[in-house]
PDB file of the backbone (N, CA, C, O) and the ligand in Angstrom, with CONECT records:
HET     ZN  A 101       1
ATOM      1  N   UNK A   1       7.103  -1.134  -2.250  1.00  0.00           N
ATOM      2  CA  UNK A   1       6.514  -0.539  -3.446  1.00  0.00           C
ATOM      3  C   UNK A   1       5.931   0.852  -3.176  1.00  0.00           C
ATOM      4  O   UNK A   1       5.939   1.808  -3.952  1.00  0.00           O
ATOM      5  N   UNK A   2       5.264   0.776  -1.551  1.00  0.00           N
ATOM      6  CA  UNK A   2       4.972   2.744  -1.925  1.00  0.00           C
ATOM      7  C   UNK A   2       6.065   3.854  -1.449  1.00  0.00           C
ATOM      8  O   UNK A   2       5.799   5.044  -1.622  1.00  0.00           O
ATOM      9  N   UNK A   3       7.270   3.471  -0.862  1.00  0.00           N
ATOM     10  CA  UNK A   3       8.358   3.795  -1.430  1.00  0.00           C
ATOM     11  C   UNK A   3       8.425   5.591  -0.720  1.00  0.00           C
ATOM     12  O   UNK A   3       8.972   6.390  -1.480  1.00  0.00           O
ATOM     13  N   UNK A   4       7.981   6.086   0.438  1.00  0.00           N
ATOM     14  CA  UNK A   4       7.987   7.655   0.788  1.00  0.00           C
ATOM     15  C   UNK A   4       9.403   7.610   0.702  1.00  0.00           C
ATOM     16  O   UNK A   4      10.177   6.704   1.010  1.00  0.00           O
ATOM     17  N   UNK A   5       9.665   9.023   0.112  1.00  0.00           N
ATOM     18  CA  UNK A   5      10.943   9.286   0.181  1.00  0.00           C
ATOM     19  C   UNK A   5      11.366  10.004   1.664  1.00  0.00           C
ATOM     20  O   UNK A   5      10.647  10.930   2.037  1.00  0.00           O
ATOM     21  N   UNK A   6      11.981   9.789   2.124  1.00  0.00           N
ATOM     22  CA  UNK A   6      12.772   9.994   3.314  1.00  0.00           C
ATOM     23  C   UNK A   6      12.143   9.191   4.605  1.00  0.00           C
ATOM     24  O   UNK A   6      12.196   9.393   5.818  1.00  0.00           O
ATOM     25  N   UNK A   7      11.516   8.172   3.772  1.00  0.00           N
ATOM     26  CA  UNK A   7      10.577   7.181   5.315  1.00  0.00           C
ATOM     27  C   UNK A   7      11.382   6.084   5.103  1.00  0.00           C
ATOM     28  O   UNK A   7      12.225   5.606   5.862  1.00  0.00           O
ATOM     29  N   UNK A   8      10.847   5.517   3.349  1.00  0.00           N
ATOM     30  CA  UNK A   8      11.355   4.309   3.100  1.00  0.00           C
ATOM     31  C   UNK A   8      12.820   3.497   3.566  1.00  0.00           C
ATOM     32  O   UNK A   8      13.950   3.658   3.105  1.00  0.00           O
ATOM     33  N   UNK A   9      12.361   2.584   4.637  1.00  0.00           N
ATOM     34  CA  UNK A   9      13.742   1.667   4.366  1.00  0.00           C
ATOM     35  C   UNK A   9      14.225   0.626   3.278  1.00  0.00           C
ATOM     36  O   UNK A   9      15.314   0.051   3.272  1.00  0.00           O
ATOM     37  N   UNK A  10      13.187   0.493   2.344  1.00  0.00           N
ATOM     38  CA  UNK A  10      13.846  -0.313   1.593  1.00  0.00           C
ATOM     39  C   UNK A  10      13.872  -1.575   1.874  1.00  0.00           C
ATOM     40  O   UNK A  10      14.275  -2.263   0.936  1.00  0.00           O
ATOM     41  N   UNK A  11      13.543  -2.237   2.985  1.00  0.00           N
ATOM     42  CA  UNK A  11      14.093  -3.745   4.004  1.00  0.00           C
ATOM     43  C   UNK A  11      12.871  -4.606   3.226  1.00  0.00           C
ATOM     44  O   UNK A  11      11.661  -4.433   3.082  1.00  0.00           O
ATOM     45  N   UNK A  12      13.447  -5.213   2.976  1.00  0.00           N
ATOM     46  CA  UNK A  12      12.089  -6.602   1.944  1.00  0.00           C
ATOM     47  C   UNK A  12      11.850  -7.162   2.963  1.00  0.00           C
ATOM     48  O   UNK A  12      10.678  -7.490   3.145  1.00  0.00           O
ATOM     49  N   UNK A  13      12.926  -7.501   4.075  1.00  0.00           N
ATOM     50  CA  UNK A  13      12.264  -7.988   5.358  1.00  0.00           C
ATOM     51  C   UNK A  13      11.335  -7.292   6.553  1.00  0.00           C
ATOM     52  O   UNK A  13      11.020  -7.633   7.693  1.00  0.00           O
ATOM     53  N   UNK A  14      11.138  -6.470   5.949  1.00  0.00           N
ATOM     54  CA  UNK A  14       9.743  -5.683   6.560  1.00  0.00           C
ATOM     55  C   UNK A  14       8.939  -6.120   5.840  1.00  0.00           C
ATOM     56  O   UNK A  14       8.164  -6.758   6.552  1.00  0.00           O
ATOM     57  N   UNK A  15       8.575  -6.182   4.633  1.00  0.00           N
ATOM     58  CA  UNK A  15       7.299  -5.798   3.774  1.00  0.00           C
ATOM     59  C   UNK A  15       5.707  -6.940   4.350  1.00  0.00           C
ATOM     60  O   UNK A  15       5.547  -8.034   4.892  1.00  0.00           O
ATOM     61  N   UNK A  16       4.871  -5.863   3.825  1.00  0.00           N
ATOM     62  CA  UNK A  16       3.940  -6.064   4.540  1.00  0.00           C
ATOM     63  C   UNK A  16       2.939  -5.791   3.438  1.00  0.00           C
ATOM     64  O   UNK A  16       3.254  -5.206   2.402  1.00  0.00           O
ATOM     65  N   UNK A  17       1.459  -6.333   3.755  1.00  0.00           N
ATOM     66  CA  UNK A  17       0.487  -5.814   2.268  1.00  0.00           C
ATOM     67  C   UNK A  17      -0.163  -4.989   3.448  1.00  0.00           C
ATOM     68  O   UNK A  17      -0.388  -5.359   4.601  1.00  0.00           O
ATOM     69  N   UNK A  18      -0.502  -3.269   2.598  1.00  0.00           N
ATOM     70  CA  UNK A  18      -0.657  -1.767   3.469  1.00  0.00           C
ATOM     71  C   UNK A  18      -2.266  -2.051   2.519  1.00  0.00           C
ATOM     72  O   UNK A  18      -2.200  -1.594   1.378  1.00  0.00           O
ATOM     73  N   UNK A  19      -3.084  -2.458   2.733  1.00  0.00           N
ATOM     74  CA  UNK A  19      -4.608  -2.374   3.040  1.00  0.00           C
ATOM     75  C   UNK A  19      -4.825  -0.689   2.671  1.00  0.00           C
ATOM     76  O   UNK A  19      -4.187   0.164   3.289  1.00  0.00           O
ATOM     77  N   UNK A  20      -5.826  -0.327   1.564  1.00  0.00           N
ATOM     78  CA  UNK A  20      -6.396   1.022   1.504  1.00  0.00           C
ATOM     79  C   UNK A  20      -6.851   1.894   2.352  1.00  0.00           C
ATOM     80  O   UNK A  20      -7.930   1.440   2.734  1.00  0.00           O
ATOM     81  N   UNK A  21      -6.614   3.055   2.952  1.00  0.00           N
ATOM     82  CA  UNK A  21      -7.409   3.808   3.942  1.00  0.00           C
ATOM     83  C   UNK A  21      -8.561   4.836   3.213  1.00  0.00           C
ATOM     84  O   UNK A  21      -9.080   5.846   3.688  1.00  0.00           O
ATOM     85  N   UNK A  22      -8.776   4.165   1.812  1.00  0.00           N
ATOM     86  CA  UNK A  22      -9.572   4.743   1.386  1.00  0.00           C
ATOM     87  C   UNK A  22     -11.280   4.349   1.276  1.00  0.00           C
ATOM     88  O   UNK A  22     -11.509   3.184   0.951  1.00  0.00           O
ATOM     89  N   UNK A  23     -12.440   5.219   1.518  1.00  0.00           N
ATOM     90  CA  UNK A  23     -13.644   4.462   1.773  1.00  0.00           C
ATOM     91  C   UNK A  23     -13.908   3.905   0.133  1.00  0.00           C
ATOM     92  O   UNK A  23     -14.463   2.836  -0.120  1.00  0.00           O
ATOM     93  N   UNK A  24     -13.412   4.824  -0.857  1.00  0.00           N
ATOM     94  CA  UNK A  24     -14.075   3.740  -1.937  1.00  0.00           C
ATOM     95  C   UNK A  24     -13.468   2.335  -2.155  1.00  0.00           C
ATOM     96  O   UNK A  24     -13.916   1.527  -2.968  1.00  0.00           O
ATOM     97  N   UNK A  25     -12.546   2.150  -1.457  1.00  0.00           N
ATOM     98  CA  UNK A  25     -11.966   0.684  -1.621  1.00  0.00           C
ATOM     99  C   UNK A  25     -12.451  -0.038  -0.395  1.00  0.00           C
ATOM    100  O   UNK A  25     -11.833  -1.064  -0.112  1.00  0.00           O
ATOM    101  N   UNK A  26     -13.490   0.330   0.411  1.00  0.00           N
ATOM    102  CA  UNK A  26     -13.988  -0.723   1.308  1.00  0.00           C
ATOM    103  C   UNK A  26     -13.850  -0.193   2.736  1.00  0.00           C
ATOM    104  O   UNK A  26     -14.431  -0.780   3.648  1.00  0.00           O
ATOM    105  N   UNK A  27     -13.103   0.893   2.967  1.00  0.00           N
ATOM    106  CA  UNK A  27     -12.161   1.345   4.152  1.00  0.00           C
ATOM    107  C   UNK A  27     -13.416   1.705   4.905  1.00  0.00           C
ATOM    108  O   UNK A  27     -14.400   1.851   4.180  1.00  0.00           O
ATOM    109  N   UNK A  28     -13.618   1.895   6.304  1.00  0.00           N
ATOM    110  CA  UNK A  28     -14.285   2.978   7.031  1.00  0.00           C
ATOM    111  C   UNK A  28     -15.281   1.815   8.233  1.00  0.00           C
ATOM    112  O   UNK A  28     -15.625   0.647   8.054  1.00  0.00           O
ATOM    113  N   UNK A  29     -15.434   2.432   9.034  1.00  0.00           N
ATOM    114  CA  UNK A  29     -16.615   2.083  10.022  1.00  0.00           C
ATOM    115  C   UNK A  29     -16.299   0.988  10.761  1.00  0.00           C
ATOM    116  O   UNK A  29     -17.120   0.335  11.404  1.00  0.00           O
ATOM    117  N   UNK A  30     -14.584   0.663  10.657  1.00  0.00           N
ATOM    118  CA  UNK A  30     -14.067  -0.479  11.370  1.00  0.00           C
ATOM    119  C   UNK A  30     -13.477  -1.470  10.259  1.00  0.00           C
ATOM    120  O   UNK A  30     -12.498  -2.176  10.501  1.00  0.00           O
ATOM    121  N   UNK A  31     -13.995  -1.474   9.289  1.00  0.00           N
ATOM    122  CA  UNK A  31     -13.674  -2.739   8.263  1.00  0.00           C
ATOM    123  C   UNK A  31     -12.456  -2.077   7.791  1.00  0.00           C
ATOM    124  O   UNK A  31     -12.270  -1.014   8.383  1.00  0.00           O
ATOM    125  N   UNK A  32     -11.787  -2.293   7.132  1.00  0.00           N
ATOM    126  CA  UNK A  32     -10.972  -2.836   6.375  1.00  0.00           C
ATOM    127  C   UNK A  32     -10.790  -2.827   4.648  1.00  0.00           C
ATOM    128  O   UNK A  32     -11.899  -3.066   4.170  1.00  0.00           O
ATOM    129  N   UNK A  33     -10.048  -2.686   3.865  1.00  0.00           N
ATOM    130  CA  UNK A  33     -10.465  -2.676   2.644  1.00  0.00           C
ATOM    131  C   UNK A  33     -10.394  -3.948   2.295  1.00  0.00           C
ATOM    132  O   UNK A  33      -9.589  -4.701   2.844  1.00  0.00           O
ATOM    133  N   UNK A  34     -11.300  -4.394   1.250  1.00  0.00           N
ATOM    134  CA  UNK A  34     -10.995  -6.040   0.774  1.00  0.00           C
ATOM    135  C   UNK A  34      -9.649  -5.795   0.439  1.00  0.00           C
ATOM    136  O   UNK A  34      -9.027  -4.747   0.268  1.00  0.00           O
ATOM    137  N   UNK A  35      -9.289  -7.137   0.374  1.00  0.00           N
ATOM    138  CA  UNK A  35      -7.801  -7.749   0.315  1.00  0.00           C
ATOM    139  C   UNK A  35      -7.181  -7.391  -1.407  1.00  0.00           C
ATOM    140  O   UNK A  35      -5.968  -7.406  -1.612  1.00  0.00           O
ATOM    141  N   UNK A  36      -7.996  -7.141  -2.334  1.00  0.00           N
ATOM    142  CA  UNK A  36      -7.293  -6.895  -3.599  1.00  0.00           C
ATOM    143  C   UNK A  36      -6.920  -5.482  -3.447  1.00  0.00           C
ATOM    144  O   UNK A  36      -6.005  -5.269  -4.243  1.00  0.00           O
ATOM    145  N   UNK A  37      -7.263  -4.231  -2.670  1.00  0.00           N
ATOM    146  CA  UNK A  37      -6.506  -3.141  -2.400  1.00  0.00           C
ATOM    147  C   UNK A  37      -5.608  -2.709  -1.559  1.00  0.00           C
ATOM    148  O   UNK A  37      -5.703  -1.744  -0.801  1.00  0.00           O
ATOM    149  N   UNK A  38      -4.363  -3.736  -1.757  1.00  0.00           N
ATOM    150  CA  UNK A  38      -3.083  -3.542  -1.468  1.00  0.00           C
ATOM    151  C   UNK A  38      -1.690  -3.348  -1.973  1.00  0.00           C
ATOM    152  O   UNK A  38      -1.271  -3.926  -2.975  1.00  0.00           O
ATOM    153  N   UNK A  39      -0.795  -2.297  -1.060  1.00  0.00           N
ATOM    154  CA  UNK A  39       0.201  -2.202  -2.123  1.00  0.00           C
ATOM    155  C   UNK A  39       1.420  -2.666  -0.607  1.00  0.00           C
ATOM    156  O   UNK A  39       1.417  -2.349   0.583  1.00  0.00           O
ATOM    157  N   UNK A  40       2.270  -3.482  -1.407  1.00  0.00           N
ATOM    158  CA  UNK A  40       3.172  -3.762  -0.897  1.00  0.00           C
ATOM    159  C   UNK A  40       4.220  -2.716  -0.249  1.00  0.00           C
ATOM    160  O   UNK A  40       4.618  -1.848  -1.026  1.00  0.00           O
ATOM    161  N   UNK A  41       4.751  -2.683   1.160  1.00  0.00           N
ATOM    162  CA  UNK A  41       5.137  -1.696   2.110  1.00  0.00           C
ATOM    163  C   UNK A  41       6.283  -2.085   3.037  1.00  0.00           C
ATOM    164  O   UNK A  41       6.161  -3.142   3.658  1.00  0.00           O
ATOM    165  N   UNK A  42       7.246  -1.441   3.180  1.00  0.00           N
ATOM    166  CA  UNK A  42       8.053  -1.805   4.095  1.00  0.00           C
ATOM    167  C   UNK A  42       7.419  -1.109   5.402  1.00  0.00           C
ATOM    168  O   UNK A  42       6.634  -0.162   5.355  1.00  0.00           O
ATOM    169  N   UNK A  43       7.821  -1.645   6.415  1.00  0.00           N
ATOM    170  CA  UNK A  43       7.198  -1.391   7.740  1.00  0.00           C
ATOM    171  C   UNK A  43       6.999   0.313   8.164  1.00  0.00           C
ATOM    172  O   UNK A  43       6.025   0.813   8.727  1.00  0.00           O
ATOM    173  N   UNK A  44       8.074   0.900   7.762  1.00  0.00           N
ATOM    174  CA  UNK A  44       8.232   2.292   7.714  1.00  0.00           C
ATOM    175  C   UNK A  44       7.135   3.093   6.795  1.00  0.00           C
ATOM    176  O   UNK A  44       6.205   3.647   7.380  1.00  0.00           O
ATOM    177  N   UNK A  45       7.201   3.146   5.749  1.00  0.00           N
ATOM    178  CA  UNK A  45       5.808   3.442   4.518  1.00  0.00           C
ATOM    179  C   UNK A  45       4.509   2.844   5.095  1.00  0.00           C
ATOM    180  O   UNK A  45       3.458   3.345   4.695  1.00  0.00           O
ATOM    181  N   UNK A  46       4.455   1.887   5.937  1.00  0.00           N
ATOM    182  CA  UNK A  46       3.471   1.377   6.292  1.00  0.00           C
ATOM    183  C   UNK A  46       2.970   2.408   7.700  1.00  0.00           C
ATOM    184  O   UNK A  46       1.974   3.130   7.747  1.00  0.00           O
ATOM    185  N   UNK A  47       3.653   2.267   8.403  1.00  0.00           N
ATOM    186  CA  UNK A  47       3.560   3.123   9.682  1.00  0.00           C
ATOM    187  C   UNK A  47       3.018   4.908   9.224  1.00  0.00           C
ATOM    188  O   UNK A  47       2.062   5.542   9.672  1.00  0.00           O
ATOM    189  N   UNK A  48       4.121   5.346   8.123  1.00  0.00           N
ATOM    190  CA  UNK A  48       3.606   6.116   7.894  1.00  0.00           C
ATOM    191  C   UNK A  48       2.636   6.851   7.474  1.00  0.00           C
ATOM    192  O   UNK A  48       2.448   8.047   7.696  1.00  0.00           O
ATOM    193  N   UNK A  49       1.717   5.777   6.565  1.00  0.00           N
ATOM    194  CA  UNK A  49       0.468   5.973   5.497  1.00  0.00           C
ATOM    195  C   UNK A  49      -0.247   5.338   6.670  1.00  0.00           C
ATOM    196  O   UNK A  49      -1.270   5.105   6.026  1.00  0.00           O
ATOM    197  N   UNK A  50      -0.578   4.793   8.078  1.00  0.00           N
ATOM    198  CA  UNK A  50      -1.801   4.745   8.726  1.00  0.00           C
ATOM    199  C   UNK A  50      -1.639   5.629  10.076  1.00  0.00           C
ATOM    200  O   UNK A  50      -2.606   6.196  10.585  1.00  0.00           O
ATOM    201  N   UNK A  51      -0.406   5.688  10.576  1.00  0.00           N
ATOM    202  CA  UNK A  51      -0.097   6.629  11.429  1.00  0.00           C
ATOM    203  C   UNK A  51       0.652   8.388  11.213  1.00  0.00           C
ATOM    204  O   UNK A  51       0.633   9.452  11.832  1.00  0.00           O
ATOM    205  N   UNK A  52       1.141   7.943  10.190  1.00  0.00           N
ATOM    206  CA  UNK A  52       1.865   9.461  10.487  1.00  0.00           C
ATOM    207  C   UNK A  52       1.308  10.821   9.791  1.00  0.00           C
ATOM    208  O   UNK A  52       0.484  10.409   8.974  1.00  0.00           O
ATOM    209  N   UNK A  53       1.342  11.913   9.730  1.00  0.00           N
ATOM    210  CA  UNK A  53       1.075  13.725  10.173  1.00  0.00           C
ATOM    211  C   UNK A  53       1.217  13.718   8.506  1.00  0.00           C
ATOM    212  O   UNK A  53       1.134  14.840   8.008  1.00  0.00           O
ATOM    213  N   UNK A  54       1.347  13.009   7.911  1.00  0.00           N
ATOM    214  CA  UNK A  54       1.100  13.719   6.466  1.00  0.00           C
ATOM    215  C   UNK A  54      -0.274  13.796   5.965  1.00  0.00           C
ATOM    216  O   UNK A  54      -1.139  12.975   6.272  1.00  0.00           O
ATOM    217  N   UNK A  55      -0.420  14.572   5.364  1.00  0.00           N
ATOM    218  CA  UNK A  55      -1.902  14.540   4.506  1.00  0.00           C
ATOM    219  C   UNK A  55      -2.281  13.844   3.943  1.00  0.00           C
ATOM    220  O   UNK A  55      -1.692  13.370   2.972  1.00  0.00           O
ATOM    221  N   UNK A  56      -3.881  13.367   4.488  1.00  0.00           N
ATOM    222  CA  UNK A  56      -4.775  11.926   3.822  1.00  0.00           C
ATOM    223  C   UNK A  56      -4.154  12.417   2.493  1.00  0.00           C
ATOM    224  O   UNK A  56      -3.078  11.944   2.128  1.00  0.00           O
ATOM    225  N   UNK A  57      -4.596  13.060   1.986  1.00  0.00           N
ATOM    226  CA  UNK A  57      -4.466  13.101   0.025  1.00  0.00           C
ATOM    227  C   UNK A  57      -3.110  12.844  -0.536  1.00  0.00           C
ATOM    228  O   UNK A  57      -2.811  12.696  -1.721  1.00  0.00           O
ATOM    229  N   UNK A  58      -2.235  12.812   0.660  1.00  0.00           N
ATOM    230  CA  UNK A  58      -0.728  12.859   0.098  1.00  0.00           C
ATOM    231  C   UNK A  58      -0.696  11.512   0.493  1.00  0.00           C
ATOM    232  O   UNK A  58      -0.217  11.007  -0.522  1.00  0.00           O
ATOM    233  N   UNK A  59      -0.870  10.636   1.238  1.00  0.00           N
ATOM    234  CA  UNK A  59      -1.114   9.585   2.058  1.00  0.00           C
ATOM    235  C   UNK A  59      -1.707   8.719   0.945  1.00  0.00           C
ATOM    236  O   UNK A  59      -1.046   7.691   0.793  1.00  0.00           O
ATOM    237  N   UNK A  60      -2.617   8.811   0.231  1.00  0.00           N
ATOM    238  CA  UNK A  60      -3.501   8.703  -0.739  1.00  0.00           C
ATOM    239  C   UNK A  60      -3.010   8.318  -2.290  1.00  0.00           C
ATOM    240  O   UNK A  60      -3.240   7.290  -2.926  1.00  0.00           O
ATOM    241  N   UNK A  61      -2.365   9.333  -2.618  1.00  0.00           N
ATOM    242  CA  UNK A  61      -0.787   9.024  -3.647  1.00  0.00           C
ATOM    243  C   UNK A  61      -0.066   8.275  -3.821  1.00  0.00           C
ATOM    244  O   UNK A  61       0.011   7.434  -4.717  1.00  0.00           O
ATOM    245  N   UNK A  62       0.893   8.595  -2.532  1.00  0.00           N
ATOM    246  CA  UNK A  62       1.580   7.723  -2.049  1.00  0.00           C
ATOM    247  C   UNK A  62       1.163   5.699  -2.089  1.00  0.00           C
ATOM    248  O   UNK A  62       1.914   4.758  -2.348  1.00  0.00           O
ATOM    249  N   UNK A  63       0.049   5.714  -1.803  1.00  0.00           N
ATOM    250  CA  UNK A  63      -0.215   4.328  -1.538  1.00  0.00           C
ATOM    251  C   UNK A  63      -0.672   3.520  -3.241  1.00  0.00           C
ATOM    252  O   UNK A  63      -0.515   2.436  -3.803  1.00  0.00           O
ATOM    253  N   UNK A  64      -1.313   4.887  -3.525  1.00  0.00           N
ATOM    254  CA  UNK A  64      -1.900   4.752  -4.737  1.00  0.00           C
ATOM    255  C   UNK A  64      -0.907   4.254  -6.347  1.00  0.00           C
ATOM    256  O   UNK A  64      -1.256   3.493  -7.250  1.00  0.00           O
ATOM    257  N   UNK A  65       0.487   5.110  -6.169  1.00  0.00           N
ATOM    258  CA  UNK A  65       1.742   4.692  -6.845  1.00  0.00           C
ATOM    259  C   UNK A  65       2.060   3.108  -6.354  1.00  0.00           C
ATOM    260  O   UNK A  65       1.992   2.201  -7.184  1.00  0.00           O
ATOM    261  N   UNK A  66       2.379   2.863  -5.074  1.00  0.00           N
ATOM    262  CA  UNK A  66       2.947   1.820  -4.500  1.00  0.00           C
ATOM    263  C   UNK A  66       1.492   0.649  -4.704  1.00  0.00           C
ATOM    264  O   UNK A  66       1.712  -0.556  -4.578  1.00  0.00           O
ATOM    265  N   UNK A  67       0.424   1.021  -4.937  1.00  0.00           N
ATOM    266  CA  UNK A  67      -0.622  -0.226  -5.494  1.00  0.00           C
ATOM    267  C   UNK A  67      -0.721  -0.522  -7.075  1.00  0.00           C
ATOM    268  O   UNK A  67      -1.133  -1.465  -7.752  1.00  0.00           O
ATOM    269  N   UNK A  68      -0.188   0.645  -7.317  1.00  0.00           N
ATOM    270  CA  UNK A  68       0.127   0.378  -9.051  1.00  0.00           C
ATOM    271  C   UNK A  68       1.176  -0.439  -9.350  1.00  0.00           C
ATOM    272  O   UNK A  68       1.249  -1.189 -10.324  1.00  0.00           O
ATOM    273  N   UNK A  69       2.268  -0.224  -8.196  1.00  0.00           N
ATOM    274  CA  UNK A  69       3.783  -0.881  -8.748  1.00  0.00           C
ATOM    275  C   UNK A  69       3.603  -2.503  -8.219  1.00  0.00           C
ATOM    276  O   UNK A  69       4.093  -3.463  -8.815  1.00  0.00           O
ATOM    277  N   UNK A  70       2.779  -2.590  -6.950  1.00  0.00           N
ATOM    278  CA  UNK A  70       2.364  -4.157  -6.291  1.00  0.00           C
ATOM    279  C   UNK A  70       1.522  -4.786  -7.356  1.00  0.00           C
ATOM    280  O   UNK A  70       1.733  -5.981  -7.565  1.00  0.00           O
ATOM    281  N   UNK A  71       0.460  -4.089  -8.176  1.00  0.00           N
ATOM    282  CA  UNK A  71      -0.509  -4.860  -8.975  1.00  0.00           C
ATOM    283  C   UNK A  71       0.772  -5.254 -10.375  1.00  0.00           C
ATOM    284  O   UNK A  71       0.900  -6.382 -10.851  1.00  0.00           O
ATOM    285  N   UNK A  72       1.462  -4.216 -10.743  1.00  0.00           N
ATOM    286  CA  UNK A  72       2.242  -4.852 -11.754  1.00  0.00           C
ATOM    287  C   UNK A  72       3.535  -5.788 -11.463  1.00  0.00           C
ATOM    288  O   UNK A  72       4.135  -6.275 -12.421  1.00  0.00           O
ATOM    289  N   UNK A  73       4.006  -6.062  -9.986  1.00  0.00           N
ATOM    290  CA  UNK A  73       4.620  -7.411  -9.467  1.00  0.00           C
ATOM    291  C   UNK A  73       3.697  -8.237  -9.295  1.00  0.00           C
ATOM    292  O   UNK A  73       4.304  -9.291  -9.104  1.00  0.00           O
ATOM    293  N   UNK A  74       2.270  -8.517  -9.218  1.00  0.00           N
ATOM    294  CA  UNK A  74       2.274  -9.617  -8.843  1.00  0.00           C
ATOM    295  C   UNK A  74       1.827 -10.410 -10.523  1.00  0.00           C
ATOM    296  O   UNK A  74       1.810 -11.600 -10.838  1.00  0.00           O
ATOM    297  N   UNK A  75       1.525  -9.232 -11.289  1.00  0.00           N
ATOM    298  CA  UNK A  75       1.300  -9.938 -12.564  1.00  0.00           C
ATOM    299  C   UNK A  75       2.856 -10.696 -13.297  1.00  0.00           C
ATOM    300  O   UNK A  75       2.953 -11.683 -14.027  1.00  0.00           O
ATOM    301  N   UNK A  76       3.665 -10.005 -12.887  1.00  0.00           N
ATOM    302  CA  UNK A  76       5.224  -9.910 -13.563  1.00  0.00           C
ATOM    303  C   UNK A  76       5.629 -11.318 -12.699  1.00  0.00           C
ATOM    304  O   UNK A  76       6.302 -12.137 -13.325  1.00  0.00           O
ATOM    305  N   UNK A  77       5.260 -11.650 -11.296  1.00  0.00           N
ATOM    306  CA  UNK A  77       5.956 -12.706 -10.594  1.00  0.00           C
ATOM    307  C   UNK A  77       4.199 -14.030 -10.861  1.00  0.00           C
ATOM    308  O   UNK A  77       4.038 -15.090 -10.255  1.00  0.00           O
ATOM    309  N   UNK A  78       3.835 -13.801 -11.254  1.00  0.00           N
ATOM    310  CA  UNK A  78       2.487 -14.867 -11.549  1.00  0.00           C
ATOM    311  C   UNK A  78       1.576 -15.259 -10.152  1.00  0.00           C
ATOM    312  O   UNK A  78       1.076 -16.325  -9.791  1.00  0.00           O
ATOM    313  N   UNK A  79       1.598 -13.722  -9.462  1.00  0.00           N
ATOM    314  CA  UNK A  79       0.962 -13.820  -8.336  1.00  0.00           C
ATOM    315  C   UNK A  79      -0.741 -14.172  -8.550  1.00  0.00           C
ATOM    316  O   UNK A  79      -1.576 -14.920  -8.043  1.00  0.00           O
ATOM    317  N   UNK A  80      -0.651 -12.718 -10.062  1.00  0.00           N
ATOM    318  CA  UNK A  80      -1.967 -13.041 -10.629  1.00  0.00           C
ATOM    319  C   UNK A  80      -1.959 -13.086 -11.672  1.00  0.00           C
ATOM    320  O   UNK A  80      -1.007 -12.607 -12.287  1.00  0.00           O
ATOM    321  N   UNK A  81      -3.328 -13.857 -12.517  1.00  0.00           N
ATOM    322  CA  UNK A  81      -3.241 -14.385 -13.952  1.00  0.00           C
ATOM    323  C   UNK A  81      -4.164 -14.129 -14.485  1.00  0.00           C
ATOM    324  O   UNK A  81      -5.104 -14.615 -13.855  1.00  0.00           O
ATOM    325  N   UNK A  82      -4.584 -13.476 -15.567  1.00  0.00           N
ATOM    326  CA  UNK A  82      -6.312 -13.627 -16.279  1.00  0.00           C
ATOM    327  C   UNK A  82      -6.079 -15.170 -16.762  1.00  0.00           C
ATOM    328  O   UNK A  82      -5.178 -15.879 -17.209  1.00  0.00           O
ATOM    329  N   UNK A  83      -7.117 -15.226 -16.484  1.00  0.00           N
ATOM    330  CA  UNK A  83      -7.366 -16.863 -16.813  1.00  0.00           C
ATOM    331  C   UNK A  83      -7.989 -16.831 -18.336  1.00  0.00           C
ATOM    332  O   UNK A  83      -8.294 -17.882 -18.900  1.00  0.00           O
TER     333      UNK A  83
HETATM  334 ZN    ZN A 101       9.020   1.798   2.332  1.00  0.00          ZN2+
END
């Protein structure tokens, strides 16, 4: 779902939930973001948004599209439900 163009493989058998590197979602000081700020990632998009040379803010986007497109699969597959 966050999908870099010229990273992404595409492989569903990678995918992975890519955790926010952002501090307002929980990120910083060792922790972790809680578990509802994730966007679904193939291993590559993943590698890239915690390891690789692009810019936090572009980094940031990037994850930010691909948590929009994960929050509207998991409503679409009944991952999640308003009760
Ligand atoms: Zn990808």
């Amino acid at each position: 779902m966050v999908q870099i163009p010229g990273i992404c493989t595409n492989n569903p058998e990678t995918v992975v939930a890519a955790h926010s590197n952002q501090l307002r979602h929980g990120k910083g000081g060792g922790l972790k973001a809680h578990d509802c700020f994730i966007a679904w990632a193939c291993y590559s998009c993943h590698s890239e948004l915690d390891q690789g040379k692009m810019r936090y803010e572009q980094k940031c986007d990037y994850w930010q599209a691909g948590f929009e497109r994960t929050m509207l699969q998991m409503f679409l597959q009944g991952i999640v439900k308003v009760s």
